[in-house]
C-alpha positions in Angstrom: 0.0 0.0 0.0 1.0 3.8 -0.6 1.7 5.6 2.3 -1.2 8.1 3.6 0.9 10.7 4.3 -0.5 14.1 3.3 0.9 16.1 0.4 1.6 19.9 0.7 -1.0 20.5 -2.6 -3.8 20.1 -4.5 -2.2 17.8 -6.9 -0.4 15.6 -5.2 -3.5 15.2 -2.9 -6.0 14.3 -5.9 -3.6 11.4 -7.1 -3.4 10.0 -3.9 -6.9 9.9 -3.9 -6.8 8.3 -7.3 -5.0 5.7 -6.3 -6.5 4.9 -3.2 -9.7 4.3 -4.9 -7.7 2.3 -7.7 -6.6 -0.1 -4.6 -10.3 -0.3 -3.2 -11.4 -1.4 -6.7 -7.9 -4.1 -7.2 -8.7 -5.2 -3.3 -12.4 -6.2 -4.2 -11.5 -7.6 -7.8 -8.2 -9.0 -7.0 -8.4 -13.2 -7.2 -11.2 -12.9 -9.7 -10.1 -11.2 -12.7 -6.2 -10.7 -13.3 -6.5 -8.5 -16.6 -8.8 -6.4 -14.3 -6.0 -6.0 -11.9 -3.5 -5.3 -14.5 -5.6 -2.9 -16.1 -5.4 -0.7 -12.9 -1.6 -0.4 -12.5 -1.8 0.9 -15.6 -3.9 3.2 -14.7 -2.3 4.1 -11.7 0.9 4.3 -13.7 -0.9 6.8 -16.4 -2.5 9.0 -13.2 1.4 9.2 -11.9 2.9 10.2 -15.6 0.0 12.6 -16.5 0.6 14.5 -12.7 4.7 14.7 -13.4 4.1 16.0 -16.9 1.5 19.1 -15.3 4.1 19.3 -12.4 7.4 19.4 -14.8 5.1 21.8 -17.1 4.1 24.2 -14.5 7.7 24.2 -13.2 9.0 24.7 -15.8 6.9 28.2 -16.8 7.5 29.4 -13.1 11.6 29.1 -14.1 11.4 30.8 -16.9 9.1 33.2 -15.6 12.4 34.1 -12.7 14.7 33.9 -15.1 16.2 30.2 -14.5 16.8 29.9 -18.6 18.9 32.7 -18.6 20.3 32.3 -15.5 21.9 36.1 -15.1 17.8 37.0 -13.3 18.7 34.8 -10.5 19.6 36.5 -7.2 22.0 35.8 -4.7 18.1 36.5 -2.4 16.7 33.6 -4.7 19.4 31.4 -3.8 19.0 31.7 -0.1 15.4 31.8 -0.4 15.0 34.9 1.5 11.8 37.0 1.4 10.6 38.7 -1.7 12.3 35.6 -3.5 11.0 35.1 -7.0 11.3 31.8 -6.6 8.5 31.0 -3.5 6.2 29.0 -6.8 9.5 27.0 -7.5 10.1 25.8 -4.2 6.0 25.1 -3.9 6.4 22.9 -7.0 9.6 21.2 -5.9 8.0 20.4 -2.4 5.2 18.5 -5.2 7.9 16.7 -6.3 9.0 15.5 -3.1 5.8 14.4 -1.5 5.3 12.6 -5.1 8.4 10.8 -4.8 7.8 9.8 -1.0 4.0 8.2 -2.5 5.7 6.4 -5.1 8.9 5.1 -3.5 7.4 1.9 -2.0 5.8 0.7 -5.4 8.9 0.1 -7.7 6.3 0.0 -11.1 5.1 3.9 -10.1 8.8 5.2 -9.4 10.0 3.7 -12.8 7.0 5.0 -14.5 8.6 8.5 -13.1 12.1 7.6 -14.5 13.0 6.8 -10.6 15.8 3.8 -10.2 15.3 1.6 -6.8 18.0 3.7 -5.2 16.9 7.1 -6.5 17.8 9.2 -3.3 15.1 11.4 -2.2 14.7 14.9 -4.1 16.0 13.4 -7.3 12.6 13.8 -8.9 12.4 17.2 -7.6 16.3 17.7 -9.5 15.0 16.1 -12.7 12.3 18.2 -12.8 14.7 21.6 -12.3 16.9 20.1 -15.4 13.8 19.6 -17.9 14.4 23.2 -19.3 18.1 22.6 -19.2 17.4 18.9 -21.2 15.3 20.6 -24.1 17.7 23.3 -25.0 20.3 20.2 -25.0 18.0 18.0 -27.4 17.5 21.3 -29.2 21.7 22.2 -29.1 23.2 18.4 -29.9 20.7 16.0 -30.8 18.6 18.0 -33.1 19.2 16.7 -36.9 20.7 20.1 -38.6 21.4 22.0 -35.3 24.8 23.7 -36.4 26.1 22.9 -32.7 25.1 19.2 -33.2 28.5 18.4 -34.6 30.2 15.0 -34.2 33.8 16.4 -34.8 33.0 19.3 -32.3 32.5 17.4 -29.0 34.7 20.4 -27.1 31.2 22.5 -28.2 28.8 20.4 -26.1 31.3 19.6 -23.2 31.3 23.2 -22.4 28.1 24.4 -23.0 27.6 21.4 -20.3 29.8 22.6 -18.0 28.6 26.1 -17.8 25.7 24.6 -17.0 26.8 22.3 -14.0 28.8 25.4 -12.7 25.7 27.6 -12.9 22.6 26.1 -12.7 23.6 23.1 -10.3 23.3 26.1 -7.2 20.0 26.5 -8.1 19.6 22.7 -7.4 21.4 22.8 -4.7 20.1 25.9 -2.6 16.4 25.3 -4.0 15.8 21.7 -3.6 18.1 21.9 -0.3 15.3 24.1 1.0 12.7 22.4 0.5 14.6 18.8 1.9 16.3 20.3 4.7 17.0 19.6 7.6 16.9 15.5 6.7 18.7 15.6 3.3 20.9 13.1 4.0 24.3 14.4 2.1 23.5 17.6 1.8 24.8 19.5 -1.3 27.6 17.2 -2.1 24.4 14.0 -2.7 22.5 17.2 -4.6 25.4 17.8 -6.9 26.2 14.5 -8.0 22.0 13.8 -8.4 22.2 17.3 -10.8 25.1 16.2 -12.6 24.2 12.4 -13.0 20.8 13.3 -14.5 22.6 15.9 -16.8 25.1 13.5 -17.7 22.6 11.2 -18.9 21.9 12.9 -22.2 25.7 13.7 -23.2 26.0 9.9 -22.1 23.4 8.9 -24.7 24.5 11.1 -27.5 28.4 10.0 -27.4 26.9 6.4 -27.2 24.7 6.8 -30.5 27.9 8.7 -32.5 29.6 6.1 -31.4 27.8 3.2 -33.0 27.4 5.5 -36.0 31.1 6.5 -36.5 33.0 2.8 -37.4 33.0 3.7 -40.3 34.3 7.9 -39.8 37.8 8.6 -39.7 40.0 7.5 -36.9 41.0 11.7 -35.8 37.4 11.7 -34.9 37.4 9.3 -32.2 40.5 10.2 -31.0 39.4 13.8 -30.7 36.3 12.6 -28.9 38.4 10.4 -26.3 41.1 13.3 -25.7 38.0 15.6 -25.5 36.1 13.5 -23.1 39.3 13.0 -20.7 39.8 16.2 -20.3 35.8 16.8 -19.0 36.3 13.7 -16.8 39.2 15.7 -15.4 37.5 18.3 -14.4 33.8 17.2 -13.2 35.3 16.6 -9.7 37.0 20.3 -9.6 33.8 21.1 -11.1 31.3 19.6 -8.7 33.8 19.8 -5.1 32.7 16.0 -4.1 34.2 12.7 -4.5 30.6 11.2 -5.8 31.9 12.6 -8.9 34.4 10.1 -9.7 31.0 7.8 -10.3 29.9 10.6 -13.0 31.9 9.9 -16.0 31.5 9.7 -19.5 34.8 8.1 -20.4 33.0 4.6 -20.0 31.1 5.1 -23.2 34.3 4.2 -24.6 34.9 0.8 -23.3 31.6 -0.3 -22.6 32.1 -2.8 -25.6 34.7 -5.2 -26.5 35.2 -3.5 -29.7 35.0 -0.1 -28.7 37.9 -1.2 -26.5 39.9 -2.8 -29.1 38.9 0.5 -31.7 40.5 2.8 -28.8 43.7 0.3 -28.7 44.3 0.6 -31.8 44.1 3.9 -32.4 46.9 4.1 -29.2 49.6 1.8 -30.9 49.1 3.6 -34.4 49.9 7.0 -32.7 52.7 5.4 -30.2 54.5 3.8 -33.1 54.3 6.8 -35.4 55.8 9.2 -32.9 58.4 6.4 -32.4 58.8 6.3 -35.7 59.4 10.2 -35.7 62.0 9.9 -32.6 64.2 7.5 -34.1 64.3 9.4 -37.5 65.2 12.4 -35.4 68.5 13.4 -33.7 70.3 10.8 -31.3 70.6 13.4 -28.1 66.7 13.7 -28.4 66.1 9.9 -28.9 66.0 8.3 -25.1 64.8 11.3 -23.6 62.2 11.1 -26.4 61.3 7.1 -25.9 60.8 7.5 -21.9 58.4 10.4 -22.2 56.6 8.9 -24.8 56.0 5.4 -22.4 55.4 8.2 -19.3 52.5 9.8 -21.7 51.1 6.3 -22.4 51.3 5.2 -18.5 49.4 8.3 -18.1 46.9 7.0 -20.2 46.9 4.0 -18.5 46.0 5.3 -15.2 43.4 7.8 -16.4 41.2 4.4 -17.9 41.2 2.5 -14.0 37.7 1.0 -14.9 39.0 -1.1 -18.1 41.4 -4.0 -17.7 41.2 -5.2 -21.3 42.4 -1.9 -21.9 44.9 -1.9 -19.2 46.5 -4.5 -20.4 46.3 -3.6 -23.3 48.4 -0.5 -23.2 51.2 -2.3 -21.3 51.8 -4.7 -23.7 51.9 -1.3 -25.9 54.6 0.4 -24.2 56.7 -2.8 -23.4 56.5 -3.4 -27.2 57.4 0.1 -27.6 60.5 0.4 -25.1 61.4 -3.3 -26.6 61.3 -2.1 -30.6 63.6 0.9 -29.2 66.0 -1.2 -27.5 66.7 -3.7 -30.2 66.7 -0.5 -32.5 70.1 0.3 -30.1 71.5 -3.2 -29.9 71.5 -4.1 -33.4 73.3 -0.5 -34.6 76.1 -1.2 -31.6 76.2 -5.1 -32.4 77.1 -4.0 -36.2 79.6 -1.6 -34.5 81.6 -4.1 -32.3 81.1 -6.5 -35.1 83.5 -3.8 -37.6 86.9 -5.0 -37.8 87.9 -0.8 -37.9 85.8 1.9 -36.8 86.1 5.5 -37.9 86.3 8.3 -36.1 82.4 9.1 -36.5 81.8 5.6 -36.0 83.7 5.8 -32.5 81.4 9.1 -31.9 78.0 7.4 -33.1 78.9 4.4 -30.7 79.6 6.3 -27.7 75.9 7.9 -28.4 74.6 4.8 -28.7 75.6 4.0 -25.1 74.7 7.2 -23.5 71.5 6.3 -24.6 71.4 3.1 -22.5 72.8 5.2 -19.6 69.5 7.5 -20.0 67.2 5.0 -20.4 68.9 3.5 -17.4 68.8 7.2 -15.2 65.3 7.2 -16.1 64.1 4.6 -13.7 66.5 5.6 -10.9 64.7 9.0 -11.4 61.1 8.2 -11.3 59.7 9.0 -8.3 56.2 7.2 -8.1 56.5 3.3 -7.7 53.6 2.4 -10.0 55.0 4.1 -12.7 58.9 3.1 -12.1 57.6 -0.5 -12.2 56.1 0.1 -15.4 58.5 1.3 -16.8 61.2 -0.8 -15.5 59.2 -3.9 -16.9 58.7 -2.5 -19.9 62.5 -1.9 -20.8 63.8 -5.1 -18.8 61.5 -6.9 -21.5 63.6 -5.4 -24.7 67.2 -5.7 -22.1 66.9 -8.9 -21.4 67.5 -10.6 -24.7 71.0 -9.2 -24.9 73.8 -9.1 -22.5 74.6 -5.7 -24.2 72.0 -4.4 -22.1 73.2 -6.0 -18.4 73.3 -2.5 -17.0 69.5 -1.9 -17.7 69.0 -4.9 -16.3 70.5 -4.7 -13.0 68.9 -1.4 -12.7 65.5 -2.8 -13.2 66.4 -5.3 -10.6 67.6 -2.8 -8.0 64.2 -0.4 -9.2 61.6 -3.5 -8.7 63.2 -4.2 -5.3 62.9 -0.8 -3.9 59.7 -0.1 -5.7 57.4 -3.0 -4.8 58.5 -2.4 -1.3 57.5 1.5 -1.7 54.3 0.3 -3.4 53.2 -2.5 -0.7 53.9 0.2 1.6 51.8 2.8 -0.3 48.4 0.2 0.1 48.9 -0.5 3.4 49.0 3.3 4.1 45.7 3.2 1.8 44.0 0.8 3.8 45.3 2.3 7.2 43.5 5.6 6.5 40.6 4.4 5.2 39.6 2.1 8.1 40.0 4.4 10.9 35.9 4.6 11.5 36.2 0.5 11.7 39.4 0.2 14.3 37.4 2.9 16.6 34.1 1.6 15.8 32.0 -0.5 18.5 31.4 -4.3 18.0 27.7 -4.3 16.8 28.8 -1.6 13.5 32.4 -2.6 13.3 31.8 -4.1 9.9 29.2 -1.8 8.4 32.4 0.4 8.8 35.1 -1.6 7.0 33.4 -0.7 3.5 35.3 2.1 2.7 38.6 0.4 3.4 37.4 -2.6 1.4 36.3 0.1 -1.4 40.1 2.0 -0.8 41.8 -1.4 -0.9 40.2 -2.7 -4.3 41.1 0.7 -6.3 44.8 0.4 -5.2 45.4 -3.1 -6.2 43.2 -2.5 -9.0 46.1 -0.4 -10.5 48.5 -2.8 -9.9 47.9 -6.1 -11.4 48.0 -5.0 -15.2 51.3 -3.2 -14.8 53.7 -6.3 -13.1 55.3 -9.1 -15.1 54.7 -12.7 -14.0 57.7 -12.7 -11.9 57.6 -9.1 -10.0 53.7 -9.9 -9.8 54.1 -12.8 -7.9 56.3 -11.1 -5.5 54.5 -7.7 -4.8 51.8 -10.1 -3.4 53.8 -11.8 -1.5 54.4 -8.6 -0.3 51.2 -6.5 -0.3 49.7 -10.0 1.4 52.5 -10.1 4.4 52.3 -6.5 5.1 48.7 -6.5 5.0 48.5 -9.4 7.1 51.2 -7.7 9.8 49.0 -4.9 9.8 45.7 -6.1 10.9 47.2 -8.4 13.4 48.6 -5.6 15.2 46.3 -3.0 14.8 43.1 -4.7 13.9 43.0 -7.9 15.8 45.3 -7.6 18.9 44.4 -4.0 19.5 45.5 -3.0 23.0 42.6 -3.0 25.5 40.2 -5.2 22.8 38.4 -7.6 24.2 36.0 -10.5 22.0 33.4 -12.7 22.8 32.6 -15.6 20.7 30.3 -13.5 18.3 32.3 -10.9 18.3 35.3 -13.2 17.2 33.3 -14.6 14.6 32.7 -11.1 13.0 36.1 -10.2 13.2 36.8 -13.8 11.8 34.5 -13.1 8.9 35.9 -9.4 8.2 39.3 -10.5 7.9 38.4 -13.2 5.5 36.4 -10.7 3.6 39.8 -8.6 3.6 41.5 -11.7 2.3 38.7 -12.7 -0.1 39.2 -9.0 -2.1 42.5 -9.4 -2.3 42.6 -13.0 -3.9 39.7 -11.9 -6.0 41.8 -8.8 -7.4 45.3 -11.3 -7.9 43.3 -14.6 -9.1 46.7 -16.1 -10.5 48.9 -15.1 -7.9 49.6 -18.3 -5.9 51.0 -17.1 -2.7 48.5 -14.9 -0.9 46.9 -17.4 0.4 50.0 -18.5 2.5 51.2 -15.4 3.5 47.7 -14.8 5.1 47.4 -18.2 6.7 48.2 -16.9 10.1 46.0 -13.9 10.4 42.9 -16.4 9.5 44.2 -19.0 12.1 44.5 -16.3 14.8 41.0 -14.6 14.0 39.6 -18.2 13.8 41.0 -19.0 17.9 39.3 -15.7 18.8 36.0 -17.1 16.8 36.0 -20.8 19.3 33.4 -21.2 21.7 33.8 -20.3 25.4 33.9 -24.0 26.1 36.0 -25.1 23.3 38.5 -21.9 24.6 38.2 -23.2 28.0 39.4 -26.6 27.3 42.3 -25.0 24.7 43.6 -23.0 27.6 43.7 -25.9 30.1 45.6 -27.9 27.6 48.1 -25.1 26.8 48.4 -24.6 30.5 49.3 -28.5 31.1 51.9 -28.1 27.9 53.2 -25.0 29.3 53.8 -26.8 32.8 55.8 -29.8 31.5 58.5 -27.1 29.6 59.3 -29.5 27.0 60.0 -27.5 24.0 58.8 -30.8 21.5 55.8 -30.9 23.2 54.9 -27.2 22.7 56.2 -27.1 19.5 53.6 -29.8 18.4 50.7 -29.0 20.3 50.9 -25.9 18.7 51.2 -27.4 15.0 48.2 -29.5 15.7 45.9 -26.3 17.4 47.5 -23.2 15.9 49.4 -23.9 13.1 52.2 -21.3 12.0 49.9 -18.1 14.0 50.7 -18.7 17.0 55.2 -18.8 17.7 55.0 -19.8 21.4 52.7 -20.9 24.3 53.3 -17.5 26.1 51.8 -15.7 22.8 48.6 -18.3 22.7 48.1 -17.2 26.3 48.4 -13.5 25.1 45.8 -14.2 22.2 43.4 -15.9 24.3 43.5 -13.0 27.0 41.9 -11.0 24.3 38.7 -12.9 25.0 36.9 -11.8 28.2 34.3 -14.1 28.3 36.3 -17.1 29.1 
């Protein structure tokens, strides 16, 4: 049933009493007639559209009646709502909105019928309706057939028209709707932004999608214009909007939502990459290295900027690797035919000792890098092309010495990541510990997200061993033997199962990798003693106690084999452990 709670006006009021009576009639038909039952949701349905498109209507004449179109009539007084506002109709029309959306919410047919999704947060109906003016003149700017702003190759054109309008007519979302919501809106303006800008972001969303499936057949410049264009707008909707929801209001997926929009974007990257390769090597030595490693930099960059695409992560590391590797064997097989000479000139002696300077940059340039992601990328990438040729030992050993110090910089970088992120759970009390371990979850998956296309087999393979034993140190010591934290048995056994949820991300983001599940064998064992029942606890402790009493060394060591395996390194530090429960 809809909720009976009463609506601020006249037409909110009349369909409620619509579809009240529509319910009386289903309640008395319903078992005898099923098309008659069918026929009133649709009815209902038709009652909730017709009452959206007078609401939407009349809104939309009292907006452009203050001036909302043009934007410049709006006051700093209309903002705040203070008295004398020209916008007192508005608000009365958006508060329609909201009681409409609190009637529908709880029947899932009416809130679709309204354009509502299952999560829609409350006054999104009440934001749609303040964009309707904003969505015509953008049907009318860049979805129009012969509009001379609806231009494929001028994507730049609709981005910032769009963004004007997300910088200027987003406060009017946010102070008007705010008004009317306040004081239970539950983000405040930040949750009001993103609800502007998501709805706004709808249409450009559907018009890149449609050029896209109509543009296989344009020129290649076109879609790489449209990506470069639609980076930079990505770039700056969080700038633009001041919250973090806006990393979840992007376009940029339009252009890997399908395999071969992925593999259209790919190819597009090596053409350009091996063209301006081609470029470098046809150019001046001095300019060649220095050249190569910003051109793999600028495709890393790439890389980063596309976190919500494997296929395409992968894809451009294969890219550069082939890249730094084509470059390389470029050097080895000019310095090869030099050593090979019985004589060499002069220039000859000159050209070679260029040659080798450029090794020595290439080389510099991972010493140099300062971010550990990157410098493993990198280093990869060139140990791939130095590795097939002794010529190149020196690039070698310094992608040795770079992957060393970097995975250990890098481990270090997500355990920092996860540290921050799960303060509210380490403070939090037992009963909403886990509801608070979300956002650390969510921090931990984005991290090692990044990771696992960039790392060879080898490097990959130990940056979990790594990432897993720090990660493991870390919530033994400040997660699960917190000073002064004390367990029950059902507190244990949530702590059991948010650890193994911890674990379970982690082996779900490195699927291949075979040794995180050993390096995290001890935190589940510990987590698993704190989960025992009091009277299982009780009888561990008595048999520890009687192990403890004989002093045999032997003995310990296999009692705890049998009941602790590798988490526990003496009797003492079981008895420490099991202090941490204080209902035993």
């Amino acid at each position: 049933m809809l909720p009976t709670l009463p609506p601020p006006n006249t037409l909110v009021r009349q369909f409620l009493i619509a579809v009240d009576v529509a319910l009386g009639e289903l309640s008395v038909a319903r078992g005898t007639c099923r098309r008659f039952e069918a026929l009133h949701a649709s009815r209902m349905q038709a009652v909730a559209v017709a009452l959206a498109a007078s609401l939407t209507a009349a809104l939309q004449a009292e907006l452009e009646a203050a001036g909302f179109v043009a934007f410049e009539a709006i006051t700093a007084a209309d903002l705040r709502g203070e008295p004398g506002s020209s916008l007192a109709q508005v608000d009365a029309l958006l508060a329609e909105a909201v009681a409409l959306q609190d009637l529908v919410s709880g029947v899932p047919p009416l809130a679709a019928a309204l354009g509502l999704g299952p999560d829609a947060p409350r006054g999104e109906l009440a934001v749609r309706w303040l964009a309707h003016p904003l969505k015509i003149r953008f049907h009318r700017h860049f979805l129009a057939p012969g509009s001379a702003t609806n231009r494929p190759d001028k994507p730049e054109w609709m981005y910032a028209h769009v963004a004007k309008w997300l910088r200027k007519h987003a406060l009017v979302a946010v102070f008007r709707v705010g008004a009317v919501l306040a004081p239970d809106a539950p983000d405040g303006v930040a949750a009001l932004q993103a609800t502007f800008a998501s709805v706004v972001l709808e249409w450009v969303a559907f018009k890149v999608n449609a050029e896209l499936e109509a543009s296989w057949a344009s020129p290649g410049f076109l879609l790489a214009h449209a990506i470069s264009e639609t980076l930079a707008f990505d770039e700056s909707l969080d700038a633009l909007l001041h919250t973090p929801a806006a990393a979840d209001i992007h376009i940029l997926p339009c252009f890997y939502a399908h395999e071969r929009r992925v593999e259209a974007w790919l190819a597009l990257e090596r053409d350009a990459a091996h063209a301006e390769l081609d470029a470098l090597l046809a150019g001046s030595d001095v300019a060649q290295a220095r050249g190569v490693i910003g051109l793999t930099s600028a495709l890393l960059d790439r890389l980063y900027g596309v976190p919500g695409c494997r296929a395409f992560q992968r894809g451009m590391v294969e890219l550069v690797a082939h890249i730094a590797s084509r470059y390389l064997r470029v050097l080895v097989a000019e310095l090869r035919g030099m050593i090979g000479s019985s004589s060499l000139a002069p220039a000859q002696w000159s050209r070679a000792a260029t040659v080798l300077n450029s090794m020595k940059t290439v080389r510099d340039a991972l010493a140099a890098e300062d971010d550990a992601l990157r410098a493993l990328s990198l280093a990869a990438a060139l140990a791939d092309g130095a590795a097939a040729d002794s010529l190149f030992g020196s690039i070698v050993d310094a992608y040795a010495l770079a992957a060393d110090s970097q995975i250990d910089s890098l481990a270090e970088n997500v355990e920092h990541t996860f540290h921050v992120y799960t303060s509210g759970y380490r403070h939090a009390a037992a009963d909403e510990a886990s509801l608070r371990l979300a956002p650390g979850l969510s921090a931990l998956r984005g991290v090692l997200g990044l990771v696992e296309p960039v790392l060879a087999s080898p490097l990959f393979e130990t940056f979990c061993a790594t990432v897993g034993v720090r990660l493991a140190r870390y919530l033994l010591k400040h997660v699960v033997r917190k000073p002064k934290k004390r367990y029950t048995a059902a507190t244990g056994a949530t702590l059991a199962a948010d650890m193994r949820s911890v674990v379970l991300l982690v082996r779900r983001e490195f699927p291949e990798s075979r040794r995180v599940g050993v390096v995290f064998a001890p935190l589940l064992q510990t987590v698993d003693l704190l989960a025992l029942p009091p009277a299982d606890l009780a009888e561990l402790r008595q048999q520890a106690e009687a192990v403890r009493l004989l002093g045999l060394p032997a003995k310990a060591r296999a009692f705890l084999e049998v009941n602790a395996a590798d988490a526990i390194g003496s009797i003492d530090d079981l008895f420490r452990l099991l202090e941490l429960r204080g209902d035993v």
